[in-house]
N, C-alpha and C positions, 0 to 999 in steps of 0.2 A: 684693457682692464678686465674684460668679458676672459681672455683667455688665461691671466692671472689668477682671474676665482675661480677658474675650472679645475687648472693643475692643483691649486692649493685642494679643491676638493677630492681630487683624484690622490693627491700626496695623503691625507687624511685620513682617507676610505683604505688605500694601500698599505700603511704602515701600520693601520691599526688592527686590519686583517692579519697581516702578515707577522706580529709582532714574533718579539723572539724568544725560545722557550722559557727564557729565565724570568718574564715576566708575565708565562702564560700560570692560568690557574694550575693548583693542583695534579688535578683529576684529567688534565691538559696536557699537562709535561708527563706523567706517568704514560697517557696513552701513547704518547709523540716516543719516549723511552722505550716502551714495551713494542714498538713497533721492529724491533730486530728480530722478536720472535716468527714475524713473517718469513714464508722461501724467497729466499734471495733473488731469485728469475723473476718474481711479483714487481718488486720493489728496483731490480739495477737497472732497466731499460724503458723507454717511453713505451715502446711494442708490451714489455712484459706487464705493467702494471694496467695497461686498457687488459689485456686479454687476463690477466686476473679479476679485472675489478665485474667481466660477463663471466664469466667461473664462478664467483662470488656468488653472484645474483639467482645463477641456474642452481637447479636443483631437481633430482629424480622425482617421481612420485613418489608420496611417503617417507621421505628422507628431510632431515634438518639442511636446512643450509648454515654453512661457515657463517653465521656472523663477525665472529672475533677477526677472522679475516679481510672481512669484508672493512670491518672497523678502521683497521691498521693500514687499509689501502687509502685511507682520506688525510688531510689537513683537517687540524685542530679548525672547527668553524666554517668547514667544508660545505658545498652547497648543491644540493641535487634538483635538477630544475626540471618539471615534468610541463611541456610544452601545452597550453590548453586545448589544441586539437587533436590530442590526443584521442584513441579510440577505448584508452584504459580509464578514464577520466568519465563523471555522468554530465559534468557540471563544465563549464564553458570559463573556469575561473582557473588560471595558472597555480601550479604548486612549485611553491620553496621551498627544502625540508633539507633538513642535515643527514646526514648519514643513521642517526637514532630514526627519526620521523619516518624514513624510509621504511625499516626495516620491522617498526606499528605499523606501518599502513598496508606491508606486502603478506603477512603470515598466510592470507589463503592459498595462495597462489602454490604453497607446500604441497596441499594435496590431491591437488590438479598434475605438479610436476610445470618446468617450464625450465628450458634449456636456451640461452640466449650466445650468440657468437657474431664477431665478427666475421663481413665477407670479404672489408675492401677498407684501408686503411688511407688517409691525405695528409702526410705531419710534418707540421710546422716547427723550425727548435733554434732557438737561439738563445747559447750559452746556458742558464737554469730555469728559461722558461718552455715550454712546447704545449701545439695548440693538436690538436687529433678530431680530424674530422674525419668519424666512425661510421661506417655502414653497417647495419647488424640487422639479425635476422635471427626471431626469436619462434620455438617449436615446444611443442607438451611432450613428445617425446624422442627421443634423437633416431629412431627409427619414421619415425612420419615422412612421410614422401613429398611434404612441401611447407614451407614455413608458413604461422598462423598469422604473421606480421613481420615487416621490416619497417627500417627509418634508417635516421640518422643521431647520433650523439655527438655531442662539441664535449670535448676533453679540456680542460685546462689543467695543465699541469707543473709541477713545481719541482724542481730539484736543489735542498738543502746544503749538498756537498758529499751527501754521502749515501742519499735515496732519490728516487721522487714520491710524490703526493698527486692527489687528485685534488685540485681546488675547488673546481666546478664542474658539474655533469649537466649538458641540456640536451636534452633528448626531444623529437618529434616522430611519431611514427606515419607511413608511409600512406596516402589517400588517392582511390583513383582519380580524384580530381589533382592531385600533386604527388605525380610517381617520382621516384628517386630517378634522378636525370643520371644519365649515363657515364657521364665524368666520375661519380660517386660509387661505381659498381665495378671500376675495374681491380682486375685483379681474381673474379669474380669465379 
């Protein structure tokens, strides 16, 4: 019975995330549409869309970042999850934000600069789903001689039939009490 009401709740939670454009709002379906304006190397491969969506996010000093790009790299209802140990974080309370929430809460970070990259990719894929567990390693400016932080990000990813999506981004960054263990760094 116990595992009946799980899947019913997992069926529920899933279907209703994941619905389909014709039933998503508006402003939903226009973005899900306007999503072909993206470069095609972002959007055709599991590899292409992690290493756009740290492209995305980086940004020179003084320079705007891509939002609109950045936009078009997510799923309608998409979820960017900011680990609460984080070291970017003041408050000990985890963050849930959508791709908008994100992109309020990061504008300083513009004039500081902050250049984020993968060093070492783990990917998981079957058939239109794949999971990306991301090593990355984030610097102010691409000439610094060693990164200001690293971690790890959980990708979850979705492909429609004719792109992928980013579902979910959970991110934790890297603490000398919980360094990035070695399986995570190759490739490195």
């Amino acid at each position: 019975m116990k595992r009946r009401i799980l899947i019913s709740l997992f069926a529920c939670f899933f279907f209703g995330f994941a619905q389909p454009a014709s039933t998503q709002t508006p402003s939903e379906s226009s973005k899900v549409a306007s999503a072909v304006q993206a470069k095609s190397p972002d959007l055709n491969s599991i590899e292409g869309i992690v290493s756009a969506t740290y492209d995305a996010i980086s940004c020179p000093a003084g320079k705007k970042r891509d939002w609109d790009r950045f936009l078009l790299l997510f799923y309608p209802r998409a979820r960017l999850i900011l680990n609460p140990a984080s070291p970017l974080l003041s408050t000990a309370e985890s963050r849930v934000m959508s791709p908008q929430d994100y992109i309020r809460l990061w504008p300083p970070v513009e004039k500081k600069g902050l250049l984020m990259r993968s060093i070492s990719n783990k990917i998981e894929h079957y058939r239109d789903i794949a999971h990306v567990f991301s090593t990355y390693e984030m610097r102010d400016k691409a000439d610094d001689a060693q990164a200001f932080q690293r971690g790890i990000a959980s990708f979850q990813l979705f492909n429609d039939g004719k792109r992928w999506y980013v579902i979910t981004m959970l991110w934790e960054g890297e603490t000398r009490e919980n360094p990035i263990p070695a399986e995570y760094l190759i490739g490195k």
